[in-house]
N, C-alpha and C positions, 0 to 999 in steps of 0.2 A: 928723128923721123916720127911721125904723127901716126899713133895706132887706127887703125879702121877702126870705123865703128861697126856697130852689128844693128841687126833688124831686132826687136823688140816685140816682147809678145805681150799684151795688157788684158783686162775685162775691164768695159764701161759698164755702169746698173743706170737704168732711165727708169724716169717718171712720168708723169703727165707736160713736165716743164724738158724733159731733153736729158741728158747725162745728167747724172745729181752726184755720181762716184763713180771712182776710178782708184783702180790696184791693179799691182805688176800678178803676173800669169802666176808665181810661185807663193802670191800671197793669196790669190783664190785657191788655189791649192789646198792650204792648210784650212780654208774656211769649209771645203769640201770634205776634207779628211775631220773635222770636228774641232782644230787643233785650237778656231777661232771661231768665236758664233758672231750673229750680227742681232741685238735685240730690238733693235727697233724695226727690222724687216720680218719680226715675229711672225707666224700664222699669215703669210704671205705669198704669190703666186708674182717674182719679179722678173722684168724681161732686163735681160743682158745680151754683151755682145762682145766675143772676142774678137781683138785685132793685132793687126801685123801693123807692127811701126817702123817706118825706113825711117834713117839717120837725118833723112832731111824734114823731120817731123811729118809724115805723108801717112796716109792712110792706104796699106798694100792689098788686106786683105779684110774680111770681116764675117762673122759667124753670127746669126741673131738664133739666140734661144729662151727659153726658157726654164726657170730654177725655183722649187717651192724651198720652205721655211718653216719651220714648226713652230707650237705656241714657244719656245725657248729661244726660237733663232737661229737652230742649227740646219744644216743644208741637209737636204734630202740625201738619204745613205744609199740611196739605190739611182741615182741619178747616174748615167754614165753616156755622156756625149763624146766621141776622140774629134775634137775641135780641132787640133791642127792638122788630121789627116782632110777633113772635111775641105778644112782652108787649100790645102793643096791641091784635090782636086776640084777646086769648086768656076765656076761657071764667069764670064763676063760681068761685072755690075756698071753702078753710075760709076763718072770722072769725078773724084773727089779733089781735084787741083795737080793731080801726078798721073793721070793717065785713068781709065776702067778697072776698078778694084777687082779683087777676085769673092764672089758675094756667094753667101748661103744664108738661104732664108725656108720660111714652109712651101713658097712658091715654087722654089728654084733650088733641090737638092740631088744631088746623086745617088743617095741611101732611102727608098719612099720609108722603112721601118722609122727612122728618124724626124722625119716630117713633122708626127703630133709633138715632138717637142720644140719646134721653131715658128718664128714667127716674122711678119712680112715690113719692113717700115718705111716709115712716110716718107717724104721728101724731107721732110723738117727735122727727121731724127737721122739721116744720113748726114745732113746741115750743123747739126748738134753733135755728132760724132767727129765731122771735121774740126770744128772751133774747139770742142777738146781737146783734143789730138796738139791745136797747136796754140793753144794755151798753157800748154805741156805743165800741167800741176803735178804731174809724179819725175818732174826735176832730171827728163830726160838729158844725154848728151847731143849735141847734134852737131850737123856738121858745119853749120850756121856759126854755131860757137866758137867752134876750134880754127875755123878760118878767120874771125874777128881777132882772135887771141895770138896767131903767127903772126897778121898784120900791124901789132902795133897799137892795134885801137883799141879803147878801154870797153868792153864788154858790159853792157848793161848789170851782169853778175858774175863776181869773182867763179874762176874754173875749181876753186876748193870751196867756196860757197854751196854751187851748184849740185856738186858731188854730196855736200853734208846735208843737201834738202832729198835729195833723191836718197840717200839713206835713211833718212827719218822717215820718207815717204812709205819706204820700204818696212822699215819695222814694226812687228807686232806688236798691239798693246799689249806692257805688261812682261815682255820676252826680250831677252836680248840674245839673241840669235843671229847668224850672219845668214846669207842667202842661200851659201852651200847647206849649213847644217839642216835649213828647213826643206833643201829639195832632198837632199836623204833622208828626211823624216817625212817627209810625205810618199817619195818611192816604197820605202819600206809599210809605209799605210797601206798602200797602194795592192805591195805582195800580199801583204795578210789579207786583205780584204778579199781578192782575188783568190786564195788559197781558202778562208774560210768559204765561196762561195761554189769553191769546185766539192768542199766536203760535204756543205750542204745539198749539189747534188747529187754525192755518192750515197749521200744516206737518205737521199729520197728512190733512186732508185732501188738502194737495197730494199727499203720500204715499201716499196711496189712489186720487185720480184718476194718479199716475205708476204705482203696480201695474195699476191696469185698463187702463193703456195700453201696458204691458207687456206682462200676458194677452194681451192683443190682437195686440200685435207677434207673440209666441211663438205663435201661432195661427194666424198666417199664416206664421208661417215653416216652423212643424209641417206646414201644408198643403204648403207648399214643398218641402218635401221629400219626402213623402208623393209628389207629382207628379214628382221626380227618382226618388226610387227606383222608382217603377214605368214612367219611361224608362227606366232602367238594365237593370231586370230584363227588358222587350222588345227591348234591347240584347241581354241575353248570349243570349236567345230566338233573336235572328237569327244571332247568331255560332254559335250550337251550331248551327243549320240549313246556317249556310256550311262550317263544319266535315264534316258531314254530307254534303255534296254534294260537296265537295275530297274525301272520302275515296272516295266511290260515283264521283267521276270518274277516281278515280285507278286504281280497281281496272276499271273499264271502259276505261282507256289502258292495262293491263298486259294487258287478255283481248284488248285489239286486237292489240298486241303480237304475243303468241303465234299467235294468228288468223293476222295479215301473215304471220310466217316458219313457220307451217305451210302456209299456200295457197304461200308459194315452194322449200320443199320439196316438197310435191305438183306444183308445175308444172315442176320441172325432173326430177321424175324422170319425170311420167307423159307430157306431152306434148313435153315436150326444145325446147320454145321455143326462141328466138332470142336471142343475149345482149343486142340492143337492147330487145325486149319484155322481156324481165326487168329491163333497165334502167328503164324508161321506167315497169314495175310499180311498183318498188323507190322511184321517184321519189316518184311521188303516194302510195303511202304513206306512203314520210319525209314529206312535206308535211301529209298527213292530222295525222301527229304530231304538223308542229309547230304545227299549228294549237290540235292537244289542247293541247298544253302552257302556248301562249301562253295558252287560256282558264283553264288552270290557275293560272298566273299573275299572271293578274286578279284570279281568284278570292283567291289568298293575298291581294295587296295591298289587296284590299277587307277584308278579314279582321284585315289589320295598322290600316288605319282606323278599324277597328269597335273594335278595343282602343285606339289614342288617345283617341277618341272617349267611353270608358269611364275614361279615368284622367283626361280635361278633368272630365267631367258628375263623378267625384269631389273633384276639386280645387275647383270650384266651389262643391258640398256644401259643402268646409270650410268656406270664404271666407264664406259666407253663416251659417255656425254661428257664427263668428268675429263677424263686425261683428252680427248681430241686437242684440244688448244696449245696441250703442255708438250705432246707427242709431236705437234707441229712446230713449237719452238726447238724442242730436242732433233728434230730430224735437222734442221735450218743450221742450228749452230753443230750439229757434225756435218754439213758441207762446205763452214769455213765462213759462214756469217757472223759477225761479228755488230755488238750494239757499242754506237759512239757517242757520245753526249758532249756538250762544250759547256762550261762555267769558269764565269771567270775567278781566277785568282786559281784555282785547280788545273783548267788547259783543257786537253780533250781527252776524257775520261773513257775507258775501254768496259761498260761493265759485262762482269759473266753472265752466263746464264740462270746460277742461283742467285744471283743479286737484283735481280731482276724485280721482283716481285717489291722488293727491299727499297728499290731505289722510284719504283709509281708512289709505294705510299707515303713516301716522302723524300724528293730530290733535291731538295736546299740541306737536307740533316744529310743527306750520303755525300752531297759538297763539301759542308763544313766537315766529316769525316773524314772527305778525301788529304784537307788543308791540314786536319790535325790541330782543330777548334772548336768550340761549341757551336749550336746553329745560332743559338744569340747573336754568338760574336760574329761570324758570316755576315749573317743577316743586316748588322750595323756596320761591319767594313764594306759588304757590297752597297750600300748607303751610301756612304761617303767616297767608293770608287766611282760610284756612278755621276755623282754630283758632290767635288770637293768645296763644298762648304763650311764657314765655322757653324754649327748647329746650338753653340751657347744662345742661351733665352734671355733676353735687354728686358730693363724692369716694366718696359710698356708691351710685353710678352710677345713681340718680336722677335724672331731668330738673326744672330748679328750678317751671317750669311756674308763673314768677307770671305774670298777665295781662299784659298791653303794647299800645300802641297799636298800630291795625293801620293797615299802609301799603297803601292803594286800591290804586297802582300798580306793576306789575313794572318799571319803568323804573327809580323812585325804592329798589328791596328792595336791601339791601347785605347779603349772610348775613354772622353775628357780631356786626350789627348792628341790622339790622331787626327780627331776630329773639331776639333777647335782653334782660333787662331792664337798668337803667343799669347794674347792679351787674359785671353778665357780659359787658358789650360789649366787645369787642376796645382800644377805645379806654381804658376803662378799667381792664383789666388791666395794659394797658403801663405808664399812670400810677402804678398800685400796685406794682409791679415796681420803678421807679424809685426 
């Protein structure tokens, strides 16, 4: 008995000339996930179009979008169309030879947020989409084939042919993978990416509730000072008034002064007093003095207070400028906020709050700490994690730049090694040497 076939999900890429390429849905996948760049679609803005393929080579359904490309080739990391939901509920299109496709385009979608990524096409590119489709260059089965092949009659291409071009069609360069293993490695892309995304916005929101509790802090401490500087300012208030009064006391102790030894000139010329009454005058007026004076004295030393007084209430000022920010992280991290960071080859790092300060003035050295490596060597394994290349230098000063496998962990990078291909490794230069 003759297994049914199944519907087919593919991506066509058009150009100015119609479809130019064609891959099965699980190999745009991996191109999406990083797994596989496309260099000649470099620094690129390409229109695609996913489709539903019934078994009788038919065009069922179809999705036009579009897909950017960096100067390297790789697919936009933030791209995220859900194409087959779209396909399912998507609207009447043209008759492509099997009835009115089911069409999404920018004209014609049910999601308007979706829209700026879609695009509308011609008659000629739905025309180009069909003769794809059944030119069937990705070595589809169909049902066209498997009823030539009951009957007897010799089929244009063997049914083990057919299956070993649709295999080849299917594999990555470079990978030998089966189809299962890459739709589990692209799922698994998929979570992480998805999980990195939900963290990033846990830690933008923590970073929004820590700025408004920040605001908050600085508001109070704005008032704060706000209420010292206008102690201060009724401070120098009062000191300019004591000022003020030590001066009018003092010029009022100098007219006494004067006063005193004019009344004792006038009384020893006019009435020729007694020299004990002129003593006994002479007395209580020094005394009257020292009385001024000692209140004068007061007066300064209240004066000297009042300027202490005014260099503490500024010293405090500082103190309180100083810790505001520190007070704010300390209050934050006893409500259970916590700071998260990601690096790779380390994971997502939890730093404390004394680490903090540690981990601004330099976050690549508190990474290579965390791996339990120098920042050197970080620094030249996240290199070669990020772009597995041999980095060996050809005598025309080149870098040979074939691909290499990449090593997960900074523990395990050995530069000269890790990062080179067999040819260029330190190991076996020596041996060639020899």
């Amino acid at each position: 008995m003759q297994k049914k076939l199944k519907m087919v999900e593919a991506v066509m890429f058009f150009n100015e000339h119609g479809v130019c390429r064609e891959m099965l849905l699980p190999e745009f996948e991996a191109v999406l996930d990083g797994v596989v760049g496309l260099p000649d679609l470099a620094d690129q803005q390409v229109r695609l179009a996913y489709v539903l393929i019934s078994p009788r080579l038919a065009v069922r359904a179809a999705v036009f979008f579009h897909l950017d490309f960096d100067e390297d080739g790789a697919a936009d990391p933030n791209w995220n169309i859900p194409l087959r939901q779209l396909s399912e509920r998507a609207g009447p299109g043209a008759d492509l030879g099997a009835g009115p496709i089911r069409l999404v385009c920018r004209s014609q979608c049910s999601v308007p947020w979706h829209q700026m990524h879609l695009w509308d096409p011609e008659p000629q590119d739905l025309l180009s989409l069909r003769d794809a489709v059944r030119r069937n260059q990705l070595g589809l089965l169909s049902e066209e084939e498997g009823v030539a092949t009951a009957g007897g009659l010799t089929p244009s291409l063997p049914a083990t042919r057919s299956q070993e071009m649709a295999a080849n069609a299917r594999a990555l360069p470079g990978k030998d993978w089966s189809d299962e293993q890459r739709r589990k490695t692209a799922r698994l892309i998929k979570r992480q990416r998805l999980h990195i995304r939900d963290l990033n916005r846990y830690q933008e929101e923590a970073l929004g509730r820590l700025k408004q509790a920040a605001e908050r802090q600085a508001g109070a401490l704005q008032a704060e000072v706000q209420q010292l500087r206008e102690q201060l300012h009724r401070q120098q208030a009062l000191n300019a008034s004591l000022e003020a009064q030590r001066q009018a006391l003092s010029e009022s102790l100098a007219r006494a002064e004067a006063e005193v030894a004019r009344l004792i000139a006038e009384q020893r010329r006019e009435r020729g007093v007694q020299a004990d009454e002129q003593l006994r005058t002479e007395q209580t007026l020094q005394n009257r003095v020292g009385e001024l004076e000692t209140e004068l004295a007061a007066r300064t030393e209240r004066e000297r207070q009042g300027q202490e007084e005014i260099l503490r209430l500024q010293h405090e000022h500082a103190q309180l400028a100083a810790r505001g920010v520190e007070q704010a992280l300390e209050r934050l991290a006893g409500l259970g906020l916590t700071f998260v960071v990601y690096h790779p080859g380390a994971g997502h790092l939890t730093i404390p709050l004394q680490d903090i300060a540690r981990y601004q003035e330099n976050p690549m050295a508190y990474a290579a700490g965390k791996c339990s490596v120098s920042e050197e060597r970080y620094r030249q394994w996240l290199d070669h994690f990020q772009q597995p290349l041999c980095e060996a230098e050809l005598p025309g000063g080149r870098r040979c730049a074939l691909p290499i496998d990449r090593v997960d962990s900074p523990q395990r990078f050995v530069a000269g090694e890790s990062n080179c291909c067999s040819r260029h490794r330190s190991g076996s230069r020596l041996r060639n040497a020899c």
